[in-house]
N, C-alpha and C positions, 0 to 999 in steps of 0.2 A: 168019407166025411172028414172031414180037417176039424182037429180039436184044438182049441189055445187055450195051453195054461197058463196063467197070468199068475200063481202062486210063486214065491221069491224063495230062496232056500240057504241057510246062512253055511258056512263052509266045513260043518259037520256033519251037512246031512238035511238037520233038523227045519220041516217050514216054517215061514216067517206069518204072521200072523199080519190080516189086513190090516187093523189097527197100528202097528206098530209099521207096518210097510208106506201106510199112510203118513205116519211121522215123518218118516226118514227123508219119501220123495223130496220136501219143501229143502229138505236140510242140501239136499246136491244143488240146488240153487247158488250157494254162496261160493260153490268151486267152481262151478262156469265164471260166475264171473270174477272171479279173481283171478279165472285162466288168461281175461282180458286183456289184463297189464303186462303179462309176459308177452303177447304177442305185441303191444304197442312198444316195448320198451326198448326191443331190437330196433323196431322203424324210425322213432326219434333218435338211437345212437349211429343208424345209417344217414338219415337228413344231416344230423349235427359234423357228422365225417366229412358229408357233401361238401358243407355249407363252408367247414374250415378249407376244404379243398380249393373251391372258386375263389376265397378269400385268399391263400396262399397264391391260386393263377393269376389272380386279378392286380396284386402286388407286382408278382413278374411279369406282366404283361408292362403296367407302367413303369417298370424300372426299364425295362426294354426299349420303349417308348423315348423314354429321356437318353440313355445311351445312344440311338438312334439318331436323337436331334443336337445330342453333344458332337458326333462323330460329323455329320453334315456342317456344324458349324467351324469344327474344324477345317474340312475340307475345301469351304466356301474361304477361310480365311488364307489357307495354302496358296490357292487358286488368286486368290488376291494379292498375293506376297510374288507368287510367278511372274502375273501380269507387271505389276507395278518392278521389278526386276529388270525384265525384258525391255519396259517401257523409257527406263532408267539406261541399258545399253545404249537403245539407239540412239537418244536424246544424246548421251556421251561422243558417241562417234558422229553425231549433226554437228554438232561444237563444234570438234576440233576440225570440222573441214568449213565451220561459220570462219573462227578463228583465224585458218590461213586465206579465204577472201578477203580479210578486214584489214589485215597485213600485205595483202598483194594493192588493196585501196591506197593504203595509208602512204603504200612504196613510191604510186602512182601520182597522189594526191599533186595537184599544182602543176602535173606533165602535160597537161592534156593541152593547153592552149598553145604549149611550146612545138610540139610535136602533133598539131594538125587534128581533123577531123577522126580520123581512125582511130587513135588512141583514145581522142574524147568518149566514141560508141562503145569502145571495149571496156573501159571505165564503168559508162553508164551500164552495160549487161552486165557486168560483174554485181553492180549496186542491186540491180532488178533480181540476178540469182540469190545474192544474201539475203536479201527482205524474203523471196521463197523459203529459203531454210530457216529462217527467224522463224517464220509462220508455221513451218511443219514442227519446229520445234515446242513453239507453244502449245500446237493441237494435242502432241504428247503430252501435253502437262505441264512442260516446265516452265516456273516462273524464276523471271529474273530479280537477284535479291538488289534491293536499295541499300548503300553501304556508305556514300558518298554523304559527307556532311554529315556524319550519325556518331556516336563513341563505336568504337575499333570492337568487335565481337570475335574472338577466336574461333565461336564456335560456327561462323559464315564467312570468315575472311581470313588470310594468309598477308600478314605485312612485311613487304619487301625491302619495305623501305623507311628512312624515316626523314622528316621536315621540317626546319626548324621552323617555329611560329615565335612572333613575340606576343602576339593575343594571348591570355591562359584560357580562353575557352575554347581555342583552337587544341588544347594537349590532350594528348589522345585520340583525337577526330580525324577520324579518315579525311583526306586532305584530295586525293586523288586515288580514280582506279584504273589500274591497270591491268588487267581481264575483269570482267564480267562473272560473278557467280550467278548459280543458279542453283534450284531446289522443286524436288518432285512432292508437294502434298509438305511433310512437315521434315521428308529427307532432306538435305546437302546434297546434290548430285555431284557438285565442286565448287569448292570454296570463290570466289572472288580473291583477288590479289591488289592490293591497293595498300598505298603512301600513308603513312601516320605521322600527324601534327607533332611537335616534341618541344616544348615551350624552352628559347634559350634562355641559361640561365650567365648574368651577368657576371 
């Protein structure tokens, strides 16, 4: 037979009295729950850990981010500077081989009818090659700067020379050029060289 003794016994020995045992039960109530808050208390400072944690990744993730699209912008602007470089050589060396056809024309110029048909055709292919590299030269990019008739720009022109004008709206005015400048976007590829007006003075 299985007995249960449900009598309480205080730690000298002595039983507890049901009345008095009846008290007490209610009273361990308020230790439960105020065991409560110690266990909530760790979980809200593991969340609040969490919470600064993602906030900290979430920061380097977007600084990341930006460095990333700084670093590409860079790279795309490199890549821009290369091309436009490259683009800039050959345009250089189309020149100076426009240049020495324009002089082998210029040499020509007025020969043609003196010396026959032949020379006339060679003239004209020379004419028809220059317009091809004019062309190829533009497709690069390069545009030809206007300088002629304009005040004299150091920063597009090189003056060779100089003109006497008696006009005074003529002083300083490009009066003549002689080469051709050109310019890739908002570079100088090469200056222009051209004659400057110089008003005589009496």
């Amino acid at each position: 037979m299985k007995v249960n003794d449900r009598r309480r016994f205080r730690p000298d020995g002595r039983p507890i009295a049901e009345d008095e045992l009846g008290a007490a039960e209610p009273a361990a109530l308020p230790d439960a729950e105020a065991a409560t808050p110690s266990v909530e208390e760790p979980r809200d400072a593991q969340l609040a850990a969490q919470a600064a944690r993602i906030d900290e990744l979430t920061r380097a993730y977007a600084s990341l981010v930006e460095d990333n699209k700084a670093f590409r912008q860079r790279q795309e602007r490199e890549r821009a500077r290369v091309v436009e470089a490259e683009r800039a050589g050959v345009a250089q060396a189309l020149l100076e081989s426009a240049d020495d056809l324009e002089r082998a024309l210029a040499a020509v110029s007025g020969a043609g009818e003196a010396h026959g048909d032949a020379l006339r055709n060679l003239v004209d292919g020379v004419r028809l090659s220059l317009a091809a590299l004019h062309k190829r030269i533009s497709d690069l990019g390069a545009q030809r700067i206007p300088v002629a008739g304009v005040p004299f720009d150091p920063h597009v022109a090189e003056a060779v020379d100089t003109v006497a004008v008696a006009d005074a709206a003529q002083d300083g005015v490009v009066v003549q050029e002689v080469r051709p400048g050109y310019r890739i976007g908002d570079r100088v590829l090469r200056p222009a060289r051209v004659r400057v007006g110089r008003l005589a003075r009496a």
